[in-house]
N, C-alpha and C positions, 0 to 999 in steps of 0.2 A: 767687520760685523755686518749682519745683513740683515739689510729693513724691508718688512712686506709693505705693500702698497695695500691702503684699507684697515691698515691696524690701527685705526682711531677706534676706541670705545666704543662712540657713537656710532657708528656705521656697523660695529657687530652687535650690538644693542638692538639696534633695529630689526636686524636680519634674525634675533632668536625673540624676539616680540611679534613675530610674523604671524599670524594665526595656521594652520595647517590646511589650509583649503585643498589640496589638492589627494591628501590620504580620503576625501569625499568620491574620490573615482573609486575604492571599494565597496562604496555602497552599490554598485552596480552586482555583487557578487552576493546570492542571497545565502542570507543565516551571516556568514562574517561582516557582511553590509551593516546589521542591525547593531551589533554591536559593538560594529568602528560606529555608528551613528549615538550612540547611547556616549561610548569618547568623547566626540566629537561635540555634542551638547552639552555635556558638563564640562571640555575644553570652554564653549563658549559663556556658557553662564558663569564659571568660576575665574578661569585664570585670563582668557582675552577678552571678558564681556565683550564679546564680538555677533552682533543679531545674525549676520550673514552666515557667520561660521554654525550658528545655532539652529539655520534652518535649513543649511545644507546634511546637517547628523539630524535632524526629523525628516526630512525625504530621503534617508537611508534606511532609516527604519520603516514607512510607509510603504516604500519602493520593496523591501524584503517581505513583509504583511501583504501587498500585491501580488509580489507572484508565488506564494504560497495558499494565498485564497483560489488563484488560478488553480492551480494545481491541484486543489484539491476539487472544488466545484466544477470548473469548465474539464478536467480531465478526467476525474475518476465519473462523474456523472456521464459520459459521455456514451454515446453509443458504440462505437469502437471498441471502446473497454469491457463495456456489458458483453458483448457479442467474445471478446478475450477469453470474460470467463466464464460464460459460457461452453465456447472450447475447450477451457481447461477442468470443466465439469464431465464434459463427455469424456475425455479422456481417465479422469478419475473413476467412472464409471465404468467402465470397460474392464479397466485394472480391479474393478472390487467384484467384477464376473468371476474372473482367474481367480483372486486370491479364497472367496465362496466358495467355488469349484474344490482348490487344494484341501479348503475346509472339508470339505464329504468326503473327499480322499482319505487323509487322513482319519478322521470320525465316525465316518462313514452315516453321518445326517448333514445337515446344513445347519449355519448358527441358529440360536435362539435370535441373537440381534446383533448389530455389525460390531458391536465392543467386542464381544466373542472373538475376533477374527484379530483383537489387538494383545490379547492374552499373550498368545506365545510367538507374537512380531509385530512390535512397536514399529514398525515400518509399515505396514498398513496404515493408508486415507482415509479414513470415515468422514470427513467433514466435507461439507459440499460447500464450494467457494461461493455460490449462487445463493445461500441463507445467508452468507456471510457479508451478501452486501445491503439485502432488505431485513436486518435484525441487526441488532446491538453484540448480539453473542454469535459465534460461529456454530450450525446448527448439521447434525448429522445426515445422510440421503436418507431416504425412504425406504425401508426395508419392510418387509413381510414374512418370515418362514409358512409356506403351506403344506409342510407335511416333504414328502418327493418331490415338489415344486418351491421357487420363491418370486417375487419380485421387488423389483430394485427399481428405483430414477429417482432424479434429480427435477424438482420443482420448478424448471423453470426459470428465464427472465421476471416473469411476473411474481415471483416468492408462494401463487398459492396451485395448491395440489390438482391434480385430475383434472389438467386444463389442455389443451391443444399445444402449448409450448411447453411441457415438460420433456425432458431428457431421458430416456431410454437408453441401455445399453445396444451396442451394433451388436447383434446377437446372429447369424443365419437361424432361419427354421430349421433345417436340418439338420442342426445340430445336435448334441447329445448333452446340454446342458441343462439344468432346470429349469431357470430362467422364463418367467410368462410375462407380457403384457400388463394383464388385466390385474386388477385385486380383487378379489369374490369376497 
């Protein structure tokens, strides 16, 4: 017959009365961190009244609340970011020149207002990423119909209109597009 060394009660007793300290190294992983921590304190309050264990699953939780405050404050506020979308306003812009354009083509006017343009291609942009960071709600570009003319941009890093940093589509002058500058 064969005997394991260690197979006293006692000494496996011990070993699963252990508290879990080391499942604490996922709290380094955020969002799963928080709630191996949320375990890991009611491990310690309920079944190993253990303080140690208990405040190792509240610095998992903290530690996840950290760098998702980061993340949102130190990254999305950042200038790098602005400047992102930014670009991806100009870009947007550009592409609602072409799709205006196809509008007259087909129509043969220009929209009433950029919804027009989602009628018959839900694939069309109308939302300018640039309201969508200084407002609650995502807010459409600036359009105007003027008749055989229109104009179009985007407001801007600063969210208000008719300022020196709004967005303009890359238009040449000579072009044969409607597309003006100004708003009369």
């Amino acid at each position: 017959m064969l005997e394991f060394e260690n197979a006293n009660p006692k000494n496996v007793s011990k070993e699963m009365n252990k508290p879990p300290y080391l499942l604490g190294l996922l709290g380094f992983i955020p969002l799963v961190g928080f709630f191996v921590g949320i375990g890991l304190t009611l491990y310690g309050l309920i079944k190993y009244k253990d303080k140690k264990l208990i405040i190792i699953g509240v610095l998992c939780m903290v530690f996840t609340v950290f760098v998702y405050s980061f993340m949102y404050f130190g990254i999305e506020k950042s200038s790098k970011v602005k400047e992102s979308w930014a670009e991806l306003s100009q870009y947007q812009v550009n592409e609602l020149v072409k799709d205006i354009e196809y509008f007259k083509l087909e129509n043969g006017k220009y929209p009433d207002s950029l919804k027009q343009l989602q009628n018959g291609d839900t694939l069309v942009n109308i939302q300018d990423p640039i309201k969508g960071l200084n407002s609650s709600e995502k807010d459409i570009f600036i359009y105007e119909n003027l008749g055989d003319k229109y104009s179009l941009y985007s407001v801007g890093l600063d969210g208000v209109a008719k300022t020196k940093d709004d967005i303009f589509p890359n238009v040449k002058n000579d072009s044969k597009v409607g597309w003006i500058k100004e708003i009369k």
